[in-house]
C-alpha positions as CSV (number, residue, x, y, z in Angstrom):
1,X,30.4,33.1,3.9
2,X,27.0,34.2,2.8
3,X,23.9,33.0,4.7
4,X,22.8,30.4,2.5
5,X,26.2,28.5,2.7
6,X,25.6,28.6,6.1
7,X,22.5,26.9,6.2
8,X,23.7,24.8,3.4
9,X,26.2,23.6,5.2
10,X,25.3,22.3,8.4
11,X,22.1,21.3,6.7
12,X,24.1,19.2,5.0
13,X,26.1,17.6,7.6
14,X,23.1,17.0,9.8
15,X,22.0,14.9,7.1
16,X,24.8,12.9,6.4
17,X,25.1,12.1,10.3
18,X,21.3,10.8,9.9
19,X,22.0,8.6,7.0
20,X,25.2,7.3,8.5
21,X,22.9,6.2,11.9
22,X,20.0,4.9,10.2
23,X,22.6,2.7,8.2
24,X,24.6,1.7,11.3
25,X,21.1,1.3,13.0
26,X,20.0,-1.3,10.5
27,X,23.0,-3.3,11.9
28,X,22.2,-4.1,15.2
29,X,18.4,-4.4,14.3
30,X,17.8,-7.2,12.2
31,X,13.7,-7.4,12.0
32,X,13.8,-3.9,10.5
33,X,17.4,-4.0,8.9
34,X,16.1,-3.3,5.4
35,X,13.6,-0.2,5.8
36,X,16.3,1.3,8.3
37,X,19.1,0.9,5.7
38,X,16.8,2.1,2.7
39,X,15.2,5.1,5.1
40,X,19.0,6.3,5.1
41,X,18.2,7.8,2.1
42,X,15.2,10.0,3.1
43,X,18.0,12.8,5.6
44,X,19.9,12.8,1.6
45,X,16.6,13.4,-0.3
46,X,15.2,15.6,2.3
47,X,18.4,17.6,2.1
48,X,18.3,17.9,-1.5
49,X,14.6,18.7,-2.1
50,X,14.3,21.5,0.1
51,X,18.5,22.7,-0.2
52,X,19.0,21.8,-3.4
53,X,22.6,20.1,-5.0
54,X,24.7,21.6,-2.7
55,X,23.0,20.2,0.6
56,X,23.0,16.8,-1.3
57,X,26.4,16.8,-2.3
58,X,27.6,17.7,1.3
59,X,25.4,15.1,3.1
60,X,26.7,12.8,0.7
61,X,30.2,13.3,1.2
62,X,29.6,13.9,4.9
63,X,27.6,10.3,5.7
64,X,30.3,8.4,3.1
65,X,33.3,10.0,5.3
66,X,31.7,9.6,8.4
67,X,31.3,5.4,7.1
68,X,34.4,4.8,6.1
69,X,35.7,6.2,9.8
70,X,33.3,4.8,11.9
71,X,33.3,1.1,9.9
72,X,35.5,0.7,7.0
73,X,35.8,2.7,3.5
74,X,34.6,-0.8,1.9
75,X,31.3,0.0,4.3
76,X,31.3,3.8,2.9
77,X,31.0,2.5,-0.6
78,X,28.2,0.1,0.0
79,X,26.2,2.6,1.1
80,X,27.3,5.3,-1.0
81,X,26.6,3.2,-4.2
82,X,23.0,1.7,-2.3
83,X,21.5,4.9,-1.2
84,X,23.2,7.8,-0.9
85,X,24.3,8.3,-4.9
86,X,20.7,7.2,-5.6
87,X,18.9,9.6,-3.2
88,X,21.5,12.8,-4.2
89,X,21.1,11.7,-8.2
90,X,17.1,11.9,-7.1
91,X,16.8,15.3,-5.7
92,X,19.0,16.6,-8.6
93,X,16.6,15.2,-10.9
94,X,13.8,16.4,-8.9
95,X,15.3,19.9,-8.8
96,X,15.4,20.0,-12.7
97,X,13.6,22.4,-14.2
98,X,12.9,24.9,-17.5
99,X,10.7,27.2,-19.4
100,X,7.5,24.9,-20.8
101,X,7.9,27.1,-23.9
102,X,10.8,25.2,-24.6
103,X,8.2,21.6,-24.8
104,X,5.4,24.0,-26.8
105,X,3.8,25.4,-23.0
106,X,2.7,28.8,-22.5
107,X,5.9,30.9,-21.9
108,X,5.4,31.8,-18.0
109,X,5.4,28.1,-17.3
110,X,8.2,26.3,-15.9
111,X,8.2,22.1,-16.7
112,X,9.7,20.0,-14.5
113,X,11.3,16.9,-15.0
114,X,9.2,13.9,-15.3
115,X,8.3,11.7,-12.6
116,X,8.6,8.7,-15.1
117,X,12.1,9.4,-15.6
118,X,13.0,9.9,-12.0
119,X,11.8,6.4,-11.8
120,X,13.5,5.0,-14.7
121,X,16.8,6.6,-13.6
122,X,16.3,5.3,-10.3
123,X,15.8,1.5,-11.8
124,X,19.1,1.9,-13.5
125,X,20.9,3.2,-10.7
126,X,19.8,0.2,-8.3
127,X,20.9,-2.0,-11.6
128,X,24.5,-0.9,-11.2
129,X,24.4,-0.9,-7.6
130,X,23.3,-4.8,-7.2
131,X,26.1,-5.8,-10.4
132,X,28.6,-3.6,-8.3
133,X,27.6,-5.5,-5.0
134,X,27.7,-8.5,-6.8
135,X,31.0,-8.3,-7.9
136,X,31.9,-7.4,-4.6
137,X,30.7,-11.1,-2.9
138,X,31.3,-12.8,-5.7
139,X,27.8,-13.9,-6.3
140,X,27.0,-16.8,-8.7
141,X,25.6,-20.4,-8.2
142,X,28.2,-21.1,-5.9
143,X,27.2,-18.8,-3.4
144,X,23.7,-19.4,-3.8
145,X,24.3,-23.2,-4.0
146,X,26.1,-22.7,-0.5
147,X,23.0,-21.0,0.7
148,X,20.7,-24.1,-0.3
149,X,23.4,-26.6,1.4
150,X,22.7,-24.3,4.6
151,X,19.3,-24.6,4.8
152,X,18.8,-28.3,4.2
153,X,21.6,-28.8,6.8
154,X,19.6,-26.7,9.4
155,X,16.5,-28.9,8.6
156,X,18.0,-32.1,9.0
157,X,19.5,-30.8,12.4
158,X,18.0,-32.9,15.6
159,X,16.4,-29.9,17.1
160,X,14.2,-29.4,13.5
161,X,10.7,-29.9,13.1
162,X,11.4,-32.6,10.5
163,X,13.7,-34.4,12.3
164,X,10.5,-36.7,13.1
165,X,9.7,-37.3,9.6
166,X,12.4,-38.7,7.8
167,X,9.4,-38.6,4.0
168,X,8.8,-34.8,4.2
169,X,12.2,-34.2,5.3
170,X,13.7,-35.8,2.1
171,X,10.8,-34.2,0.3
172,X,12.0,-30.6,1.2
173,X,15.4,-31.4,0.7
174,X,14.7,-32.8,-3.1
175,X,13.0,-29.6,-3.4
176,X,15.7,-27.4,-2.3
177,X,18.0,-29.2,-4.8
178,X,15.9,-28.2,-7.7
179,X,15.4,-24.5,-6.7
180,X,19.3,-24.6,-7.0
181,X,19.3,-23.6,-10.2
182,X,16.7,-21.3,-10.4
183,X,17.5,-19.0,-7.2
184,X,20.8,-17.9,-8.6
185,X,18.2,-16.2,-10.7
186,X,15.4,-15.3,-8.6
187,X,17.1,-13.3,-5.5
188,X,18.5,-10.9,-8.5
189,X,15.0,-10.1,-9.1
190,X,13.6,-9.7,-5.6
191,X,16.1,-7.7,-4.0
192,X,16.3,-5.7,-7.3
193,X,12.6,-4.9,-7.6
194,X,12.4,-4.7,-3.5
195,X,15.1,-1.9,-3.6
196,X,13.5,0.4,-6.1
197,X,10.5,0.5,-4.0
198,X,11.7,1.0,-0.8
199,X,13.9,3.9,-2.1
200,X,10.9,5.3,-4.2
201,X,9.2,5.1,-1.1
202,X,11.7,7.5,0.6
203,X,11.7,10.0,-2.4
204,X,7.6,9.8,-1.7
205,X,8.0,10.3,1.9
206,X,10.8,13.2,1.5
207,X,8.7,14.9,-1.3
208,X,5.7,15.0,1.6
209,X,7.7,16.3,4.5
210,X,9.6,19.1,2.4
211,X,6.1,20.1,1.1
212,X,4.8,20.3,4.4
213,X,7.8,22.7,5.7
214,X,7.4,24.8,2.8
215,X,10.8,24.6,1.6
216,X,10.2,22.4,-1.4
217,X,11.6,23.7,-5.0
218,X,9.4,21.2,-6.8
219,X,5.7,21.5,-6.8
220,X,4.2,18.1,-5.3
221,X,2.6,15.6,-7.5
222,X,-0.6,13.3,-7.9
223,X,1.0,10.2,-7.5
224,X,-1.7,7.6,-9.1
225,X,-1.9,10.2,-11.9
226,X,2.1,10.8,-12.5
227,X,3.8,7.6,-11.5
228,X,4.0,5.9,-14.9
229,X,7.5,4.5,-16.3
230,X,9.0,5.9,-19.7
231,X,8.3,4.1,-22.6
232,X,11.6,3.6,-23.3
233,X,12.0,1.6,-20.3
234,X,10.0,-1.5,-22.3
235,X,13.5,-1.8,-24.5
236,X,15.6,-2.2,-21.5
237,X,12.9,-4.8,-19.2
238,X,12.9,-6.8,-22.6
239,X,16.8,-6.6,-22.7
240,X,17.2,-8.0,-19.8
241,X,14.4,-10.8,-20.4
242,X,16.7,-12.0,-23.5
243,X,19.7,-12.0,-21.5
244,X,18.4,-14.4,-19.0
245,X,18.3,-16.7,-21.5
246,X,22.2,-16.4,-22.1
247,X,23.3,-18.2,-18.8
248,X,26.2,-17.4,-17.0
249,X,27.3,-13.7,-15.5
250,X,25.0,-12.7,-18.5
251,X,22.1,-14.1,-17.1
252,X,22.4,-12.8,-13.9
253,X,22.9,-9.2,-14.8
254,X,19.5,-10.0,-17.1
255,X,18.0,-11.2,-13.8
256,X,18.6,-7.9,-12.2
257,X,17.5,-5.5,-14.9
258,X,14.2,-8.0,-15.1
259,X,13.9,-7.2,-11.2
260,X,14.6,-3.5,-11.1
261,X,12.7,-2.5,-14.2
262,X,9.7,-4.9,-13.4
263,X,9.7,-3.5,-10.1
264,X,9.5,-0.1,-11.6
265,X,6.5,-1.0,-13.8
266,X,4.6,-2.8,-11.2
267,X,4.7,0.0,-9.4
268,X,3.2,2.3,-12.4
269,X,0.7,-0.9,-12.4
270,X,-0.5,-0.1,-8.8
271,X,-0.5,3.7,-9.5
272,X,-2.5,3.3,-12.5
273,X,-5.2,1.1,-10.1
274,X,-5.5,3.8,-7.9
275,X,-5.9,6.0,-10.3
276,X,-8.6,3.8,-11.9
277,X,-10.5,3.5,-8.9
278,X,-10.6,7.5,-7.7
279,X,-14.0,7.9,-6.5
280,X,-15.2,4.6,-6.5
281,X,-17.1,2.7,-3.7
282,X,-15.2,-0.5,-3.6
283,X,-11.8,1.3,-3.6
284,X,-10.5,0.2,-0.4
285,X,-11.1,-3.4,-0.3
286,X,-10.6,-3.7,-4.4
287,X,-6.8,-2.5,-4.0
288,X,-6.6,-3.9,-0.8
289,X,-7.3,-7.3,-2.2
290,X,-4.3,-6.4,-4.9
291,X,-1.9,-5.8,-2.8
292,X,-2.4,-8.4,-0.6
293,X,-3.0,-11.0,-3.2
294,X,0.6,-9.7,-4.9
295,X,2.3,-11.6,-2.6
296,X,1.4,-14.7,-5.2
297,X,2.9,-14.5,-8.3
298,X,0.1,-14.4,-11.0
299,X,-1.3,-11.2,-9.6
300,X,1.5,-9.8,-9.5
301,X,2.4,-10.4,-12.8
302,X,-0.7,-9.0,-14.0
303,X,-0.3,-5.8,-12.1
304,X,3.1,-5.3,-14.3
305,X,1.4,-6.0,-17.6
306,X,-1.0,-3.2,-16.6
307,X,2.3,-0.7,-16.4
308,X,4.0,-2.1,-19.3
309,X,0.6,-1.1,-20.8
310,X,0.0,2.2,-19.5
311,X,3.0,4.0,-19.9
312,X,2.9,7.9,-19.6
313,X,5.1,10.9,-18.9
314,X,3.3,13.8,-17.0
315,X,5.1,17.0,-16.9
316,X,4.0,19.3,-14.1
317,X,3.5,23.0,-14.8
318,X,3.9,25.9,-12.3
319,X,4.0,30.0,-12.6
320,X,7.6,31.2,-13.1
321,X,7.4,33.5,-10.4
322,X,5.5,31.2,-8.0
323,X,6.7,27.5,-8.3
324,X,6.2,26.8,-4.6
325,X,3.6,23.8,-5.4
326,X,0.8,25.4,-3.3
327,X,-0.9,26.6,-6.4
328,X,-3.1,25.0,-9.0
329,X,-0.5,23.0,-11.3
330,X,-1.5,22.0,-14.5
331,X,-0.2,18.8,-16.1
332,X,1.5,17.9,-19.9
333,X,0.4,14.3,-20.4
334,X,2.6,12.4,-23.5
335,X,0.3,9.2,-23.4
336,X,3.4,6.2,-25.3
């Protein structure tokens, strides 16, 4: 056993242990459930960044085992297919490399593989992962129906705050039966476009701290200057706009793609403001002001037309000899 299996190795255990306990974590503490469950990714990505495949592969295998003992295999595959497939798939990606003579670069060059397809990938791979989950609870206007019936029978409880007021209680409740048919729809979208940022979010956060230990194969990135989405990713968010229109299982597998690939290109949207606004004296408060004003839906919705329109893919460049990212990169921008 050479000495980089056995740094792989353990390396790669470690990290499967971490992800296993920041999932298992996000059990027992339901205010921060969802960034502990998504911040199980980071131990997989950090693994793979700075160990490459084989550390990601191990912690993979290691965190789904350790799952499936510890809780159930049915637990192991959720969070194999919700972050730890995702955040191996990731570092492989981000690993990628070849000579930038091969794209028409100078010959000591080495390209590396696009941060607008990491993103795209990742988009896809939260797609199948909510259908596959889906399939799983059986999700469809039943469910969601059942949910409604929940929460107007908690408001008409007599410990409610509208138990007083019999007019805005029947208000809410006529309200509630109207969203029914629209929410089979809509939690698709949020927890689909929710997902890819909070994992995109932990491939930011892992890139960071493996630059900062100096183990990091890939050179780090300008964010606001390389997040963009493919342009082929257009097809697909208009794909699943269509099929949203088909009703049924169809629909909500169009809701999905709508969320995951919308998330995806409001996030170019937001790096392409602060891109915009490098060097400017109302920066803060400016995208401040967009992200809290997001939170409505207009806003939002303009900050994805901005990254349907400003779609890029910016290929960074390092020395052959010295890719280690502390160097002056230089960038291949294919402007769609």
């Amino acid at each position: 056993m050479n000495a980089q299996i056995k740094t792989v190795l353990p390396t790669g255990i470690i990290a499967g242990i971490a992800a296993t306990m920041l999932v298992l974590g996000a059990s027992t503490q339901s205010f921060l459930s969802t960034i502990l469950f998504a911040s199980s990714a980071l131990p997989i990505l950090i693994a793979g960044l700075g160990w490459g495949n084989r550390a990601a592969i191990i912690a993979v295998l290691s965190s789904a085992v350790l799952g499936a003992i510890m809780v159930s295999p049915t637990f192991a595959l959720m969070i194999g297919v919700f972050t730890l497939i995702p955040a191996g798939w990731l570092s492989h990606l981000a690993n990628l490399a070849r000579p930038a003579s091969e794209l028409g670069g100078p010959d000591n060059l080495m390209a590396w593989y696009p941060i607008s397809d990491i993103l795209m990938h990742l988009c896809g791979l939260v797609t199948i992962a909510l259908i596959i989950l889906g399939f799983m609870i059986g999700y469809g206007p039943e469910l969601t129906n059942s949910i409604v019936d929940a929460m107007s029978a908690s408001l008409s409880a007599p410990n409610s705050e509208f138990a007083g007021d019999p007019q805005a209680l029947a208000q809410i409740q006529q309200s509630l039966e109207q969203t029914k048919s629209i929410i089979v729809l809509l939690m698709p979208v949020v927890q689909g476009a929710a997902w890819v940022a909070l994992l995109f979010a932990a491939f930011y956060f892992a890139v960071r701290i493996v630059s900062r230990s100096g183990r990091a194969v890939r050179p780090r990135e300008d964010m606001p200057s390389a997040l963009r989405m493919n342009r082929n990713a257009i097809f697909i968010f208009l794909a699943g706009i269509l099929m949203m229109f088909a009703g049924g299982v169809p629909a909500m597998i169009g809701a999905t793609i709508c969320g995951t690939f919308g998330g995806g290109f409001v996030m170019s949207g937001f790096a392409a403001l602060h891109f915009r606004s490098l060097g400017k004296d109302w920066r803060i408060p400016a995208l401040t002001l967009c992200y809290l004003s997001t939170m409505m839906m207009l806003p939002a919705f303009a900050v994805l037309i901005l990254g349907l329109f400003d779609t890029r893919r910016t290929i960074a460049l390092t020395p052959v000899k010295a890719a280690d990212g502390k160097q002056t990169n230089t960038d291949i921008n294919e402007q769609n």
